[in-house]
C-alpha positions as CSV (number, residue, x, y, z in Angstrom):
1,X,141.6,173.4,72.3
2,X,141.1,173.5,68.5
3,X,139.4,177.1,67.7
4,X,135.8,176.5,65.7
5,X,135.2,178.0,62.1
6,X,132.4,179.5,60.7
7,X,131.5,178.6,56.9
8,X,128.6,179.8,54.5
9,X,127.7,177.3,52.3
10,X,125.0,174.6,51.5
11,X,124.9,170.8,51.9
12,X,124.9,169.4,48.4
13,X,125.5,165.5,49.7
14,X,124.8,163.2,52.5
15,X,125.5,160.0,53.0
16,X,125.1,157.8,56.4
17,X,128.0,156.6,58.4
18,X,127.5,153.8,60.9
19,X,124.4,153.8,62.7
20,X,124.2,157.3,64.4
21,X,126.3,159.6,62.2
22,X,126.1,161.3,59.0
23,X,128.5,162.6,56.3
24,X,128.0,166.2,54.7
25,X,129.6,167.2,51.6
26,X,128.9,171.4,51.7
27,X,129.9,174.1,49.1
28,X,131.3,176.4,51.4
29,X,132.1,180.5,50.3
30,X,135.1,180.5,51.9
31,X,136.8,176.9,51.4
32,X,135.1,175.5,48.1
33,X,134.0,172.1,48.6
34,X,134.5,170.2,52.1
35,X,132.9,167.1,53.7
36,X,132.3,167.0,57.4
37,X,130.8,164.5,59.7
38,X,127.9,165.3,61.9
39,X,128.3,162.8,64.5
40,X,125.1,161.4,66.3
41,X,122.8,163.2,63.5
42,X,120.9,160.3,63.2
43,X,119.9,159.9,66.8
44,X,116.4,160.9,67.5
45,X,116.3,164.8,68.7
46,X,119.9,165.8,67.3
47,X,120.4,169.5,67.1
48,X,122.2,168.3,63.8
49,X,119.4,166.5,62.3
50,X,118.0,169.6,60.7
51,X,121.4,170.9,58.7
52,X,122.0,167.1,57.4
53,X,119.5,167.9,54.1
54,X,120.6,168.8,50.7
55,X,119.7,172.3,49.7
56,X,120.1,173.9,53.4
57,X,121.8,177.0,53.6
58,X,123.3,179.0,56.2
59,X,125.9,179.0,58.4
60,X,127.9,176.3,59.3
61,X,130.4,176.3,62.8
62,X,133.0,173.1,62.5
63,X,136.3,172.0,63.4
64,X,139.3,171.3,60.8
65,X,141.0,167.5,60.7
66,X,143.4,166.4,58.8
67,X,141.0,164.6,56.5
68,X,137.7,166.0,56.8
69,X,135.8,168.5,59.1
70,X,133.4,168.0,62.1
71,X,130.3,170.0,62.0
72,X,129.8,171.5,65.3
73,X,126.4,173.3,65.0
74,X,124.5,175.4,62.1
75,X,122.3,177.8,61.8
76,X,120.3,177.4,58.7
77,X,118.4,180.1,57.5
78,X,117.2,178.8,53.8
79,X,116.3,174.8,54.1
80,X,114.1,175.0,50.5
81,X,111.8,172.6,51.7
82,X,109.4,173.7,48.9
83,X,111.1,171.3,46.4
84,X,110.4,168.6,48.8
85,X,106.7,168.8,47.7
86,X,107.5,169.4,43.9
87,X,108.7,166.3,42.9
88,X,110.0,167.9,39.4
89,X,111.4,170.7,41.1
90,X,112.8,168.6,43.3
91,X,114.7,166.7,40.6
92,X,115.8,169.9,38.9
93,X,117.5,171.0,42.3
94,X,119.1,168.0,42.7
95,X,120.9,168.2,39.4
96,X,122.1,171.4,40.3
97,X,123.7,170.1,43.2
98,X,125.3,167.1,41.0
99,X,126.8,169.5,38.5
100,X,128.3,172.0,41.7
101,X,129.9,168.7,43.1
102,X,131.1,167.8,39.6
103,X,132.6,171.1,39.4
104,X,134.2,172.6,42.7
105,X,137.4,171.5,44.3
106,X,138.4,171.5,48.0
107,X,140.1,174.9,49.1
108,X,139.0,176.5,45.8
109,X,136.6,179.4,45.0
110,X,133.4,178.1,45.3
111,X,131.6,181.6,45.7
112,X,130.8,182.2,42.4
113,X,129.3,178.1,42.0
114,X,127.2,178.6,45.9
115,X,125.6,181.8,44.4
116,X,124.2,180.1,41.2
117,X,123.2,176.6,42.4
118,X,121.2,179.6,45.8
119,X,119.5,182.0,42.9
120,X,118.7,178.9,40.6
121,X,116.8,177.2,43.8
122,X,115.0,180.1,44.3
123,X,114.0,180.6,40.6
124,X,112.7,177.1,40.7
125,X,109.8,178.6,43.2
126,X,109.0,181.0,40.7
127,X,105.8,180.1,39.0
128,X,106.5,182.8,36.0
129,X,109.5,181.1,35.0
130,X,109.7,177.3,33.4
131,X,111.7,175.0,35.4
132,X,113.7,173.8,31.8
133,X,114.0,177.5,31.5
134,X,116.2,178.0,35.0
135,X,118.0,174.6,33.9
136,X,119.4,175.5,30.5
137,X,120.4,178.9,32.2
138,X,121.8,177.3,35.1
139,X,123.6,174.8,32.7
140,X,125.3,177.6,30.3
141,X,126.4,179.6,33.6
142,X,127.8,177.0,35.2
143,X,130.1,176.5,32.5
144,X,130.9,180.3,32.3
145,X,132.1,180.6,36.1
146,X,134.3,177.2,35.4
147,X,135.7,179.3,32.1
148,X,134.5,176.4,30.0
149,X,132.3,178.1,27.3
150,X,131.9,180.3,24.2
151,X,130.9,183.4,24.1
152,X,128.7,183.1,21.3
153,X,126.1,180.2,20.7
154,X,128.3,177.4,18.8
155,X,126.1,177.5,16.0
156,X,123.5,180.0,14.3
157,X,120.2,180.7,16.1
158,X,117.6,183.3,16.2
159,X,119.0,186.9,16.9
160,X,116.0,186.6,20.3
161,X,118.3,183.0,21.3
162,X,121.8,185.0,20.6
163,X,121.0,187.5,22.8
164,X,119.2,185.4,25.1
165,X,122.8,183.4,25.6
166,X,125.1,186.5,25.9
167,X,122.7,188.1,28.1
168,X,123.2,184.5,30.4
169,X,127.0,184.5,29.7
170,X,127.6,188.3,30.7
171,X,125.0,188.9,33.5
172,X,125.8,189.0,37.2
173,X,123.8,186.1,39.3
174,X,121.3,188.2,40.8
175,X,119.8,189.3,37.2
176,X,119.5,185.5,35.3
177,X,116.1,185.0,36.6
178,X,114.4,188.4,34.9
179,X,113.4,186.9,32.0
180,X,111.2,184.3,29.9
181,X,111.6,183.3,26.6
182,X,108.9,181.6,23.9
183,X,109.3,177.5,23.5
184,X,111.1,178.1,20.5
185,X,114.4,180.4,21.8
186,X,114.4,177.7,24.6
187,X,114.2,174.6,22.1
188,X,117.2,176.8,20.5
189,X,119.1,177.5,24.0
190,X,119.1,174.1,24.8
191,X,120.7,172.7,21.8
192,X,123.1,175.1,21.9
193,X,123.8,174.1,25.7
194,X,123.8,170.4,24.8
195,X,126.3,171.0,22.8
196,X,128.5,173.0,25.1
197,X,128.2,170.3,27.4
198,X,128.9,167.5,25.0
199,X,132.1,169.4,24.6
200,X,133.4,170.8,28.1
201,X,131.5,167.8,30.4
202,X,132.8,164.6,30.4
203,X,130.2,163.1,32.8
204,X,126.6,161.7,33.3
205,X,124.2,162.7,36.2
206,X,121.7,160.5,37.6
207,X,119.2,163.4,38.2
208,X,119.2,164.6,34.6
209,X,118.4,160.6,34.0
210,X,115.3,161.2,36.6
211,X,114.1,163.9,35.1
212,X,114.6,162.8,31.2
213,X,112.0,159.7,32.5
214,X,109.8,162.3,34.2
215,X,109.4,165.1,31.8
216,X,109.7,163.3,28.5
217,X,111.4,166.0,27.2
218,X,114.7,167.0,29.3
């Protein structure tokens, strides 16, 4: 008999498969990127019902195939169903999910991606801080842990919006949410991530789309 694993990770997609089962792609600690099936999740009073969301984390027991995995059971200890009743936050979450599937590869490191995409859900919750304010810092350090980046902003700004980006750029995860910043270092942030991304990012997400017609302003 095949031996289980265990995986931390989140579910970043789903997608249905037939009538009764459901297709996970999860950012896993240990194996990057993987996409399992969860077989029967759909039918009514499946144990796996509950780990077939985006934005659950926790702990995820499967076995290996030769093309994809078979999720066995979870046990989910963040599901962020917050966002579910935040229809902007909501949005913003679910571009951070597009840009960590954009970005991590199967049987990679995807450590350093699961940690942001977890402490940029939770700033999100965080009244204090702005929701563009966790996106243009989740943008910028994104692109740092894939190595695509400069270490200085690519054009002159304010000496607050320099140090505002090297402080993003050099800071471990659990410290880029200590902070808030006027409307004018963010207008100057997010130019200078825009044009990061123009330059490293060769792809459009349908969330950012979303959230350009809801905001007015992303």
């Amino acid at each position: 008999m095949r031996e289980a694993l265990e995986m931390t990770g989140m579910v970043i997609k789903v997608s249905s498969v037939g009538e009764e089962d459901r297709r996970l792609v999860i950012l896993t600690l240990e194996r990057g990127k993987i996409t399992a099936l969860a077989r029967g999740a759909k039918r009514p009073g499946s144990a796996l019902m509950g780990p077939c969301r985006p934005f659950a984390f926790g702990k995820f027991k499967l076995y290996e195939g030769r093309e994809s995995y078979t999720l066995i059971s979870a046990e989910i200890t963040r599901y962020f169903e917050e966002l579910a009743g935040d229809m902007e936050g909501a949005c913003y979450g679910q571009y951070f999910l597009e840009v960590a599937d954009y970005y991590t590869r199967e049987n990679a490191d995807g450590g350093g991606m699961l940690l942001l995409v977890y402490q940029s859900l939770r700033a999100l919750l965080k009244p204090r801080i702005p929701n563009e304010l966790v996106r243009r810092v989740f943008e910028l350090k994104s692109m740092v842990v894939n190595g695509e980046y400069t270490e200085k902003p690519p054009f002159p700004v304010s000496d607050s919006a320099g140090y505002t980006w090297e402080y993003v750029v050099m800071s471990p995860m659990e410290k880029l949410y200590t902070f808030i910043v006027t409307d004018k270092v963010l207008e100057e942030l997010g130019r200078c991530v825009d044009r990061n991304k123009s330059r490293y990012i060769d792809r459009e997400f349908h969330s950012l789309d979303i959230l350009k017609a809801l905001t007015a302003k992303a």
